[in-house]
Structure formats: structure tokens, C-alpha cells
C-alpha positions, -999 to 999 in steps of 0.1 A, spaced: -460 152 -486 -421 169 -484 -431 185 -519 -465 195 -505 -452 213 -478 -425 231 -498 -450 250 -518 -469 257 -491 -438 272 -471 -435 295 -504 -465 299 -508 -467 318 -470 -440 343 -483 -458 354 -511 -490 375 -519 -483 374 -555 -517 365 -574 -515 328 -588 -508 339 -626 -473 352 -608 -470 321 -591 -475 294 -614 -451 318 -639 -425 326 -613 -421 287 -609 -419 280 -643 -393 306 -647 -376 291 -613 -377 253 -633 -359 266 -666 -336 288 -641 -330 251 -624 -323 234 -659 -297 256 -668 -278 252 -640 -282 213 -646 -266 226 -683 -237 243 -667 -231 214 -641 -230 189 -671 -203 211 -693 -184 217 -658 -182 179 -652 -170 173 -691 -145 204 -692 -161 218 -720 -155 252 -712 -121 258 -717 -123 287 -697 -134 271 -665 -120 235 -675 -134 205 -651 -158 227 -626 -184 205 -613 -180 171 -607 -208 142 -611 -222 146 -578 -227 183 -586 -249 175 -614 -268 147 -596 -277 174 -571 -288 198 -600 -309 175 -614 -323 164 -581 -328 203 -577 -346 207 -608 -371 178 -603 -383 194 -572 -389 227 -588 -411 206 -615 -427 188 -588 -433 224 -564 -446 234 -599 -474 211 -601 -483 215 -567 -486 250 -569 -509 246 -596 -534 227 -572 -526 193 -579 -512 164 -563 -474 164 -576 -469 125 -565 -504 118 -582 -498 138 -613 -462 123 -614 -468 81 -608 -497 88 -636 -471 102 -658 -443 78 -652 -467 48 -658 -479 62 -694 -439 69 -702 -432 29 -690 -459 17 -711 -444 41 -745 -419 24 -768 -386 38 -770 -388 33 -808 -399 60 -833 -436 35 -831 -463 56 -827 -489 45 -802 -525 55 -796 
């Protein structure tokens, strides 16, 4: 219901027709997953420039960012993102982890 009513609450600010919508969210998730990216190469000091930047909590909260904007995503679609996501994460529990192909 919390993701529900976040796209709504966007949804309100916006007048933008749904193609917009739906591609300004999409934009917003890969925005999100880069700055998962950037947490990640904080945390490990890979950037000699910036050294350690983020720390694992920063990049917990990134991710956790960036699963809302996928979930606000498939809402704003007109689904049910709870529905559409236990579907989901019950086919990925029942696929191997193996290089098996399954039907």
C-alpha cells in the first residue's frame, strides 16, 4: 500500500501523459542504480580520487532507494507492484542457480 500511495502522490504533481510517465520512471530507476554504482565504489575506495566515500549503510540505503523506484515503476504502469513482485520472486526461488535451463 506505502508503494501504492507513492505513485499516486507523484502522480498528483504531474500532468505529464502516461508515455512520459512510465519513461520518466524508468529514467528515475537507472538514475537510482547508478547511484547504487557510486555508493558501492565509495564504500571499496576505488576511486582514488574520492578514496572511501560511502560507507555500507550508504549503499544499503541506495539499493533500498532503487527497489522502490522499480516498485513506483510497476505501479505506475497500472499494476499491483506487491502482486507483480511475490509472482516474480516465487518464479526466481523455483530457478536453478546453475547454467540448467528450465521450461
Amino acid at each position: 500500500m506505502t508503494v501504492k500511495s507513492l505513485a499516486d502522490r507523484l502522480d498528483s504533481l504531474s500532468d505529464a501523459p502516461y508515455g512520459q510517465v512510465v519513461l520518466g520512471q524508468a529514467l528515475k530507476l537507472s538514475e537510482e542504480t547508478g547511484e547504487v554504482a557510486e555508493a558501492v565504489i565509495g564504500m571499496l575506495a576505488m576511486n582514488p580520487r574520492k578514496g572511501a566515500s560511502h560507507t555500507l549503510e550508504d549503499v544499503h540505503a541506495e539499493a533500498c532507494d532503487a527497489a522502490v523506484t522499480a516498485l513506483i515503476l510497476i505501479e505506475r504502469t497500472g499494476a499491483d507492484a506487491r502482486s507483480v513482485f511475490e509472482r516474480h520472486l516465487e518464479k526466481l526461488a523455483r530457478r536453478p542457480l546453475t547454467g540448467e535451463a528450465t521450461a
